[in-house]
C-alpha positions as CSV (number, residue, x, y, z in Angstrom):
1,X,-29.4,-12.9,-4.4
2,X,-27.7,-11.8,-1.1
3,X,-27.9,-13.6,2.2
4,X,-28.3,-12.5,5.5
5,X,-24.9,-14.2,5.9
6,X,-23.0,-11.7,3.9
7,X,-22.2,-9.1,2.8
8,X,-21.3,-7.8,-1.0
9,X,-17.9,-6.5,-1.3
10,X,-15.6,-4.4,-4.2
11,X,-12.5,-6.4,-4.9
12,X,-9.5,-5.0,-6.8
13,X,-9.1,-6.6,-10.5
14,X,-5.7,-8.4,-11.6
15,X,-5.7,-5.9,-14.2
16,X,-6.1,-2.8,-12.0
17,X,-3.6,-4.4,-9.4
18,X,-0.8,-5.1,-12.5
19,X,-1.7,-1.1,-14.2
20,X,-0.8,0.3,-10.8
21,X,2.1,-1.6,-9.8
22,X,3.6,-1.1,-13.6
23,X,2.8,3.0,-12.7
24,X,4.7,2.7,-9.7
25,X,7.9,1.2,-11.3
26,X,7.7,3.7,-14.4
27,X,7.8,6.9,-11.7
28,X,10.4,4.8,-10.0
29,X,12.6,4.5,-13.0
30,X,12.0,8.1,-13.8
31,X,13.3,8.9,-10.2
32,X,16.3,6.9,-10.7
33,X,15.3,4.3,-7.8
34,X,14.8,0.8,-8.1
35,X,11.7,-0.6,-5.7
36,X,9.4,-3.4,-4.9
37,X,5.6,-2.4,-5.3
38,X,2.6,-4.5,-3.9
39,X,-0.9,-4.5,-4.2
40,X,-3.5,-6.1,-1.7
41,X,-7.3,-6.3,-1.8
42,X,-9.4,-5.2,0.9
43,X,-8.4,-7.8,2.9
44,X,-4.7,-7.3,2.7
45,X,-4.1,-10.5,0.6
46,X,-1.5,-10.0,-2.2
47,X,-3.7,-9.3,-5.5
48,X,0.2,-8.0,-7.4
49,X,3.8,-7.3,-6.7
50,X,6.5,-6.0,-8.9
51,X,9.9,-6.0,-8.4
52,X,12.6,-3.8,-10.1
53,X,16.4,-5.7,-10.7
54,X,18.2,-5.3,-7.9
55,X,16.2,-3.7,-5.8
56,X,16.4,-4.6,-2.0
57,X,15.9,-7.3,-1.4
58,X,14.3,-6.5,2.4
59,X,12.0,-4.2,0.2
60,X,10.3,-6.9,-0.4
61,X,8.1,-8.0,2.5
62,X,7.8,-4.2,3.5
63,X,6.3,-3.0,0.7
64,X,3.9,-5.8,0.9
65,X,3.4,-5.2,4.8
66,X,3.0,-0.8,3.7
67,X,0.4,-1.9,1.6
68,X,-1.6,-4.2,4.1
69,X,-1.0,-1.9,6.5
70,X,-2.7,0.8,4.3
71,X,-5.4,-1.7,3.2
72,X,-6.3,-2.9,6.6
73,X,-6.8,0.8,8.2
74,X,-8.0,3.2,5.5
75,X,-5.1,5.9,5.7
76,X,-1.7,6.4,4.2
77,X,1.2,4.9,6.3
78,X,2.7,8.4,6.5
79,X,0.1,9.5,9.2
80,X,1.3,7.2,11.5
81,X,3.1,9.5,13.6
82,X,0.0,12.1,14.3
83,X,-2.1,8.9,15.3
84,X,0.5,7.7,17.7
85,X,1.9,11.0,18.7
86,X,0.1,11.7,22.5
87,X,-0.8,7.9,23.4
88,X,2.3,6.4,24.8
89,X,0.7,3.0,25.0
90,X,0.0,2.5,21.7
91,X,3.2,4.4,20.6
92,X,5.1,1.3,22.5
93,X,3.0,-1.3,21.6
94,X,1.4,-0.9,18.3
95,X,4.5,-0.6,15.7
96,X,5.2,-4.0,17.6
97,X,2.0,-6.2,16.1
98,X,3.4,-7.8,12.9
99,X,3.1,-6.5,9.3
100,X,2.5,-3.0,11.1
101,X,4.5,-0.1,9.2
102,X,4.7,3.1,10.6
103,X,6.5,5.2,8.3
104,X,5.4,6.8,4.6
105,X,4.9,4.3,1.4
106,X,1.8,3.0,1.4
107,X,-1.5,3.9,0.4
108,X,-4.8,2.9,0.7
109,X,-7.2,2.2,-2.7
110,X,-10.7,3.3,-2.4
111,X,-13.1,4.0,-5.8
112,X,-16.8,5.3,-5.1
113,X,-16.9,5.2,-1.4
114,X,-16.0,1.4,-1.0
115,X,-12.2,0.4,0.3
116,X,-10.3,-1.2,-2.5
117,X,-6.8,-2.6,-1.4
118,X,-3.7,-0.8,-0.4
119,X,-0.4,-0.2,-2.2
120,X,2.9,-0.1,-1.1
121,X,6.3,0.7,-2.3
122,X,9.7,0.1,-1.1
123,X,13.6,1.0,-2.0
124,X,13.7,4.6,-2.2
125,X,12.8,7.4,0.6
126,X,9.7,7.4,2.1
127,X,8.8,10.4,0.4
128,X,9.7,8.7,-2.9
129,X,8.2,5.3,-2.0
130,X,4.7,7.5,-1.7
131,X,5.2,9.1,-4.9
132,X,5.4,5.8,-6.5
133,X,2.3,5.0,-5.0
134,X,0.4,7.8,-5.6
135,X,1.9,7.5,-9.4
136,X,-0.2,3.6,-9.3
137,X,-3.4,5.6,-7.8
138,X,-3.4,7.9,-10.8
139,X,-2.4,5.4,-13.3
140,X,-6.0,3.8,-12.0
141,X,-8.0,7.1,-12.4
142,X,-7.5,7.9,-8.4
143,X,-6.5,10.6,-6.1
């Protein structure tokens, strides 16, 4: 029964969140890089998180913040710099909210039209840190 109060909504599943992060790690370790990977729901709230051994530690929170980031707006971190490029107010102000990352890691998960979570990997090149991500989106049957 729904309410007029709500609405329904698709939430990642612990084992989903877990296959994708494990995906990320396995590219990772083929790469020869050792990374943090998060996943968030919809939301932006931390559904998993993996960590490699000594991996940075400052990885950690911006993998987690890559994969809000991705979760909260729909887009891959990487296109950052188009949307900011030609509006200097939000070039200035925008990377400054907090949990805001700007630069390539983070993805967002979307299955059957409806907005997922977001994952984000850090400790390698931003380049790298997206294929890690994309590696957790296949691993679930996505993009």
């Amino acid at each position: 029964m729904t309410s007029p109060l709500s609405v329904p909504s698709s939430v990642i599943t612990a084992s989903a969140a877990s296959l994708a992060c494990q995906a990320a790690v396995a590219h990772a370790e083929a790469l020869g890089i050792r990374i943090n990977v998060a996943v968030t729901d919809a939301s932006g709230v931390l559904a998993a998180f993996l960590r490699m051994p000594n991996a940075f530690l400052h990885s950690i929170d911006i993998a987690i913040d890559k994969a809000y980031t991705a979760a909260s707006f729909g887009f891959p971190t990487s296109q950052w710099p188009q949307v900011l490029a030609g509006d200097e107010a939000l070039k200035l102000g925008l990377p400054l909210r907090p949990r805001l990352v700007v630069f390539g890691g983070g993805l967002p998960i979307a299955a059957d039209g409806a907005r997922l979570g977001g994952i984000g990997v850090s400790g390698g090149s931003a380049e790298q840190d997206e294929a890690c991500a994309r590696a957790g989106l296949k691993a679930l049957g996505l993009d």
